[in-house]
C-alpha positions, -999 to 999 in steps of 0.1 A, spaced: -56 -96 89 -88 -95 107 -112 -121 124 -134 -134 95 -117 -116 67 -100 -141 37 -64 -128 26 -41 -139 7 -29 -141 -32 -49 -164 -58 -31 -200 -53 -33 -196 -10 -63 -181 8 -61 -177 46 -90 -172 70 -88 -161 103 -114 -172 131 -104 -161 167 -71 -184 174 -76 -203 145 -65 -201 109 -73 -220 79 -48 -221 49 -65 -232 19 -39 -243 -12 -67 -232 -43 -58 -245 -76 -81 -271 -76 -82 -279 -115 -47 -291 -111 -53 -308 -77 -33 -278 -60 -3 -288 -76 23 -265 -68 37 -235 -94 56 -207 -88 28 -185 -72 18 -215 -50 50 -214 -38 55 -177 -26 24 -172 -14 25 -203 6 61 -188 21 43 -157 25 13 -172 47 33 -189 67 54 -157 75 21 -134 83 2 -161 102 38 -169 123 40 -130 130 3 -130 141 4 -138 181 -35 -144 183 -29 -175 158 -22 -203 181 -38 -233 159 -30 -233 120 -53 -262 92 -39 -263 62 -64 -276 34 -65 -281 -6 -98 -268 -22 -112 -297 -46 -111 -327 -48 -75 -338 -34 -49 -321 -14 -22 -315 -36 -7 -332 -62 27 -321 -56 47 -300 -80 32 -289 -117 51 -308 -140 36 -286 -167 57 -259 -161 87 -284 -170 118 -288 -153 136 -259 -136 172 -253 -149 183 -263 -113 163 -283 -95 184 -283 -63 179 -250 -62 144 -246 -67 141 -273 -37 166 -249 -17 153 -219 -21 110 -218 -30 102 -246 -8 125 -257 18 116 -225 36 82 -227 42 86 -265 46 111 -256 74 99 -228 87 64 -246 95 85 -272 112 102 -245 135 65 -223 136 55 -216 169 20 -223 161 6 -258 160 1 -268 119 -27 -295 113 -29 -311 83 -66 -318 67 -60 -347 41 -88 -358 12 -81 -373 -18 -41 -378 -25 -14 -359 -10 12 -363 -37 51 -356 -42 59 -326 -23 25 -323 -14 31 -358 4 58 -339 18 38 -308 27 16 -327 47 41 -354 61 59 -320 77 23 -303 99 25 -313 131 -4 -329 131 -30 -348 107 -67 -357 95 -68 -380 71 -100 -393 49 -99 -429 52 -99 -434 14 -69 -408 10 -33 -416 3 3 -404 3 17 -408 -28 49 -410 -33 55 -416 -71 91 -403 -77 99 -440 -87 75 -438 -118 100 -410 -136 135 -418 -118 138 -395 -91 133 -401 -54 112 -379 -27 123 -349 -20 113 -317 7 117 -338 36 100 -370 23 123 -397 30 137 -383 62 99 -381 76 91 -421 61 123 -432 79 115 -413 114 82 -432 106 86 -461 90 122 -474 98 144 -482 71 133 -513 56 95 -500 54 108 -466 40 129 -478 15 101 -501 1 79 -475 0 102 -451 -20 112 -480 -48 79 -491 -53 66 -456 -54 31 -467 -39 2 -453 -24 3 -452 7 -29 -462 26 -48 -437 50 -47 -471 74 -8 -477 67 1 -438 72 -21 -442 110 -3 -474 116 31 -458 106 21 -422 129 23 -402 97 -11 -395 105 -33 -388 140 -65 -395 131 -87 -408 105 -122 -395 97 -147 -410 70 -147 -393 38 -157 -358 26 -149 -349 66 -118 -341 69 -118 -302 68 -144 -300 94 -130 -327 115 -97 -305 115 -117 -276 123 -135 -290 150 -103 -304 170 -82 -277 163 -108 -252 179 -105 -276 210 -67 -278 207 -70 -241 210 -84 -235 242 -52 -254 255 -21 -234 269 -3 -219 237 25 -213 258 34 -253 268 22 -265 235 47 -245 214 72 -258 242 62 -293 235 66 -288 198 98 -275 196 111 -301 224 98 -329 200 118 -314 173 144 -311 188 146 -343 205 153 -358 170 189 -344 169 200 -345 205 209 -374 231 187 -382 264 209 -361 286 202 -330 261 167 -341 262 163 -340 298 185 -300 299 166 -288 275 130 -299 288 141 -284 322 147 -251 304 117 -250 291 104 -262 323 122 -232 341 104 -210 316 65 -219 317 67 -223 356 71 -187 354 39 -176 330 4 -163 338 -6 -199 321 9 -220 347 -2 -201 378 -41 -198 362 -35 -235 353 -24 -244 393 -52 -219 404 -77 -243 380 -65 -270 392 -71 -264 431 -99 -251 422 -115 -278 402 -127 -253 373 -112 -253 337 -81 -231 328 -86 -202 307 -52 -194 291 -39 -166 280 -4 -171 262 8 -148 288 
């Protein structure tokens, strides 16, 4: 891929400006719900973009008027669900987790079902103010799936969670800032370019410390304080030794801004 060009398949379209990227989910007539094509050629940006070391800052977007409505029920229930889950979208779904790249999320309308999920998993979020998860597994006997209810428990607690996931509501763009599912929230129609706009700015920050930061965070869900503290001074041990660190002390001293390299 090259700066400026659009690639991709004809469900996911990525373009590429400088250390940005912007994944666009494009079935908008179905509100981006997901099918079978959605699904691989989600796996398959992920994949390119993680293999792509200018990328340091990925938005991912729905085209039309929501941001996706979670799976196509149209195409009917899969012989095995748990292996549909397991195998065409717990990878991508993990694998942003583990990216080294920084995933925002640009929410509008309804991030629904998996797409909920989708969203609940980026590192970081825009949400329109009149946008909503919506978790609706309730409404035909299932519960959330790819990730949901461990992300509304990290979030909510237990108590909040589990009322969310019963009741099968919407949640509110206030109650997803309030619960940290979200970062920030931006009037609507906005979203997109409010994404764009901070994850330019995000971008001109140390590549190096922020994919350290992300995958200490992550981490730092499974592990106890002492691990914590090990594992931050191995990464620690790590970025003292980078091009990014000594420009950064240089800057510093200096009292000019750092220009880093990822080196």
């Amino acid at each position: 891929m090259t700066d400026g060009q659009v690639t991709g398949g004809q469900t996911v379209s990525v373009l590429l400006e400088g250390n940005l990227a912007m994944v666009t989910l494009n079935r908008p007539k179905v509100f981006n719900a997901f099918n079978g094509a959605m699904r691989s050629e989600l796996l398959a940006a992920v994949r390119s973009l993680e293999d792509n070391e200018a990328v340091r800052i990925v938005v991912l977007h729905g085209s039309g008027p929501g941001f996706c409505a979670g799976a196509d029920l149209s195409e009917g229930m899969p012989e095995s669900i748990a292996q549909q889950l397991e195998q065409q979208y717990k990878p991508f779904l993990v694998e942003i987790a583990s990216s080294s790249k920084i995933w925002m999320a640009a929410i509008h309308g309804s991030a629904a079902g998996i797409g909920g999920a989708l969203a609940m998993t980026c590192d970081l979020a825009v949400m329109e103010e009149n946008a909503n998860i919506y978790l609706a597994f309730a409404a035909i006997g299932l519960v959330p799936d790819g990730g949901a209810t461990w992300h509304l428990l990290k979030a909510m607690g237990h108590k909040k969670a589990l009322q969310t996931i019963i009741e099968g509501r919407k949640i509110s763009a206030g109650e997803c800032l309030e619960a940290g599912l979200v970062n920030k929230l931006v009037a609507p129609g906005v979203a997109l370019q409010a994404a764009r706009d901070w994850a330019i700015q995000l971008a001109q920050g140390a590549p190096l410390a922020q994919r350290a930061a992300k995958a200490a965070l992550r981490a730092a869900n499974e592990i106890d304080l002492a691990q914590a503290i090990s594992l931050e001074a191995q990464l620690q041990e790590n970025l003292v030794k980078t091009q990014d660190c000594r420009d950064g002390v240089a800057a510093f001293f200096a009292k000019r801004k750092p220009v880093f390299s990822g080196k």
